[in-house]
C-alpha positions as a Python dict, from the first residue, in 0.01 Angstrom:
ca = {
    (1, 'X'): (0, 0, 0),
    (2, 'X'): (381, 19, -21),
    (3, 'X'): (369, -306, -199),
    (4, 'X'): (141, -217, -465),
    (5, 'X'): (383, 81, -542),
    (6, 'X'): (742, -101, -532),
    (7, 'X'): (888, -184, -780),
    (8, 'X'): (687, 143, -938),
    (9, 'X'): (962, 220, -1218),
    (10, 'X'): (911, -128, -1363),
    (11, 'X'): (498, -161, -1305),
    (12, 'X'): (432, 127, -1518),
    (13, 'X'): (687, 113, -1757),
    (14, 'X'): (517, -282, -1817),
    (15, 'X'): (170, -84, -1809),
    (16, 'X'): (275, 130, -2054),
    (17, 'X'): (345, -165, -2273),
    (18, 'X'): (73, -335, -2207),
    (19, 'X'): (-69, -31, -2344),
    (20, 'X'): (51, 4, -2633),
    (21, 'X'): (25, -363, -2746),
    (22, 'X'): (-314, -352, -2698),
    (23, 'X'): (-350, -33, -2870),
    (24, 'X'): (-175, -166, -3175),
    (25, 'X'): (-368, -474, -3151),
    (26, 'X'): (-650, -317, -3184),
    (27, 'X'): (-555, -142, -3501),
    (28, 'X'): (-457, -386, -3662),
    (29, 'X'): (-787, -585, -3536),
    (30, 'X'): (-1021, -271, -3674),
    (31, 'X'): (-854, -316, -4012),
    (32, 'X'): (-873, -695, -4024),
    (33, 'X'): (-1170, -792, -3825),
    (34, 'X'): (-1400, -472, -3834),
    (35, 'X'): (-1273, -386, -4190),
    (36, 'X'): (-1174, -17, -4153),
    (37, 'X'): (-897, 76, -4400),
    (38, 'X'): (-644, 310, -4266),
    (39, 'X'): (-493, 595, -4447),
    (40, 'X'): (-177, 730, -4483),
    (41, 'X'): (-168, 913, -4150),
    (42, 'X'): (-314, 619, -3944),
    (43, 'X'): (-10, 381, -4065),
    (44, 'X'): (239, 706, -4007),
    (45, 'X'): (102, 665, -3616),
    (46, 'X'): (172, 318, -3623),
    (47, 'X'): (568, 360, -3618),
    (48, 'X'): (575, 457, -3265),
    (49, 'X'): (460, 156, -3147),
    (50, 'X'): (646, -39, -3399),
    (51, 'X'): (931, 109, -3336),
    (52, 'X'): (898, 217, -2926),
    (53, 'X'): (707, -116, -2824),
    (54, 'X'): (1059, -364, -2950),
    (55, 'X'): (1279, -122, -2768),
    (56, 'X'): (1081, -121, -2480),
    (57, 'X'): (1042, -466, -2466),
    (58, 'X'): (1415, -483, -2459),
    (59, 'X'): (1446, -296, -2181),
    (60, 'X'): (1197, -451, -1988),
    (61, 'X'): (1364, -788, -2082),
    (62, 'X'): (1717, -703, -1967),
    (63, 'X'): (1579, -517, -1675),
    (64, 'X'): (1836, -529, -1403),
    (65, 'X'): (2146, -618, -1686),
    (66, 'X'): (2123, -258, -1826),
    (67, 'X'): (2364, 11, -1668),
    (68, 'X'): (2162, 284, -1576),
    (69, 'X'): (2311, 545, -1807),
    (70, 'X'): (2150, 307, -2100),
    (71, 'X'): (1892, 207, -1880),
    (72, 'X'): (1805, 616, -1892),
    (73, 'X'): (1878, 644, -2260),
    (74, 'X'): (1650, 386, -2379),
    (75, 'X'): (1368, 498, -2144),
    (76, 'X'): (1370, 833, -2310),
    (77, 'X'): (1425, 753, -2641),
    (78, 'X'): (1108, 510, -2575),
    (79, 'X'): (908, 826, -2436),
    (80, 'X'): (1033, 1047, -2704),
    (81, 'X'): (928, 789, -2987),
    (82, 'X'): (540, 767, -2824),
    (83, 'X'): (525, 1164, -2795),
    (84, 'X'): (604, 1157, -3164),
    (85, 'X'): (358, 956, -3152),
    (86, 'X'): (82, 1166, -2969),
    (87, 'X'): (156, 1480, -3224),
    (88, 'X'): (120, 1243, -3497),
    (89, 'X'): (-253, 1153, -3329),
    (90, 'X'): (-326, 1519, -3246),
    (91, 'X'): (-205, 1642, -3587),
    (92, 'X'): (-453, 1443, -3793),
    (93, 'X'): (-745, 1435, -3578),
    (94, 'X'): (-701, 1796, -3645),
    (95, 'X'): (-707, 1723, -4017),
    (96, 'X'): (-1027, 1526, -3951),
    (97, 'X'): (-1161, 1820, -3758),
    (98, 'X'): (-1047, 2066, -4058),
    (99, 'X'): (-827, 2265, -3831),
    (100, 'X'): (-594, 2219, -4116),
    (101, 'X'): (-529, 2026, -4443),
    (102, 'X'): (-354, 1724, -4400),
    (103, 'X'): (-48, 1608, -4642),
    (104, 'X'): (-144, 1596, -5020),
    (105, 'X'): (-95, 1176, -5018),
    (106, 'X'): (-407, 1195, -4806),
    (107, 'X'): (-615, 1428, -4976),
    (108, 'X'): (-450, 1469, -5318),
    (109, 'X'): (-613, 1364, -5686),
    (110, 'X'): (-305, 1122, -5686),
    (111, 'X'): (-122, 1022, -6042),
    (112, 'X'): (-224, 872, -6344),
    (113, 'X'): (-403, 555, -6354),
    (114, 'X'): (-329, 201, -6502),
    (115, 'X'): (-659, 73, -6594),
    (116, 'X'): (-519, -262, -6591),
    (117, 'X'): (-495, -220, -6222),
    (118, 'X'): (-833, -229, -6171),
    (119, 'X'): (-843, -548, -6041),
    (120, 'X'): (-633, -500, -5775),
    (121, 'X'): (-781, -183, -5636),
    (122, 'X'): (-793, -129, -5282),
    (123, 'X'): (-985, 103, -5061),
    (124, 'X'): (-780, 443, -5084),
    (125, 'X'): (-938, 658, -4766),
    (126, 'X'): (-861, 1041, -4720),
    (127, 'X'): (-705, 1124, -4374),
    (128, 'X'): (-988, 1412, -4337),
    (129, 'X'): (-1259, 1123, -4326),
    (130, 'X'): (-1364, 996, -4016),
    (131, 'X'): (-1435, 618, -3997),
    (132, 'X'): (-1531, 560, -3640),
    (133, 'X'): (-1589, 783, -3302),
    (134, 'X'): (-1678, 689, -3023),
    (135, 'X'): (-1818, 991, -2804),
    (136, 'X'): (-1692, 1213, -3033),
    (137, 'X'): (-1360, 1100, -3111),
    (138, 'X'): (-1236, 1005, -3364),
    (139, 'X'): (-949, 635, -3340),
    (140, 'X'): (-680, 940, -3451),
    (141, 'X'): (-804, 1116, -3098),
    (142, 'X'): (-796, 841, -2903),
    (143, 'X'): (-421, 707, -3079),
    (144, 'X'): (-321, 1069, -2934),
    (145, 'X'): (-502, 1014, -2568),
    (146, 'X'): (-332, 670, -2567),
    (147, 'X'): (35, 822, -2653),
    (148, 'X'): (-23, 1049, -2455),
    (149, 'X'): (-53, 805, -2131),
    (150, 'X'): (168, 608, -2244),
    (151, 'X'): (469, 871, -2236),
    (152, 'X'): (310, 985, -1870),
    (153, 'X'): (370, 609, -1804),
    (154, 'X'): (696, 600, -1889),
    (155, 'X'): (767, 952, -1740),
    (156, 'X'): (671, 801, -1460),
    (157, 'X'): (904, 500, -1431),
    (158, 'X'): (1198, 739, -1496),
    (159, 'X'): (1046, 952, -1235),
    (160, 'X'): (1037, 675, -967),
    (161, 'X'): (1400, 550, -1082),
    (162, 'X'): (1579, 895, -1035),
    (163, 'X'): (1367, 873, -622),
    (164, 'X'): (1548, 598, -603),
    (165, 'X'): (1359, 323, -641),
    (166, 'X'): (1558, 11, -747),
    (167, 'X'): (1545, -162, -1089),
    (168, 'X'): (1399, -517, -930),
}
């Protein structure tokens, strides 16, 4: 059982990647595959992982090279970006639930329009519409659930670090 568990800094911070990439891979799969068009909140909760996922690949790359101090840094910088991220889920699945309105580029009349752009409409969707749940919740619910494991992850790694566990 002590095997499974050593290196534990390093499993779950690579879990907690793994995580994410899939997560964004699946976005980006529901758009392009299962054509659901994402609104203006749903691409706002896709900067944690493009930002967060590249740094934390980085760190995972250069494992054992960084000095601890930056090793620490990065980590949290990493967990901060993802629980960004998680408020940024919560905050408009509550706009989907009507808890409150969401920002006026989601649910505004927008400007004036150039009827010669007609023909290169796309699908504009409101952040207070609801796409897809599965039991219950809504992809904005689950983006939150995910970031919100994700920065547990990651807590975690940090935790086991600072027991003492080494970087190998």
């Amino acid at each position: 059982m002590a095997a499974l568990l050593h290196p534990l800094d390093k499993k779950s911070a690579a879990l907690a990647f793994v995580l994410g990439l899939a997560t964004i891979l699946g976005a980006w799969g529901s758009q392009i595959i299962g054509g659901l068009y994402p609104c203006e909140l749903c691409l706002e909760q896709r900067m944690a992982y493009y930002y967060g996922l590249p740094l934390l690949l980085i760190v995972l790359i250069a494992w054992n090279r960084l000095p601890l101090a930056v090793w620490y840094l990065a980590m949290a910088i990493v967990a901060a970006i993802f629980a960004w991220g998680a408020y940024m889920g919560a905050y408009h699945a509550g706009v989907e639930w009507g808890f409150w309105p969401g920002p006026t580029a989601c649910t505004g009349v927008g400007d004036a329009m150039d009827f010669n752009a007609l023909s290169d409409m796309k699908p504009v969707i409101g952040c207070d519409v609801v796409q897809f749940r599965l039991f219950g919740i809504s992809l904005a619910g689950y983006n939150a659930l995910i970031s919100v494991a994700i920065v547990t992850l990651l807590g975690i790694s940090i935790w086991a670090q600072m027991r003492g566990n080494r970087r190998g």
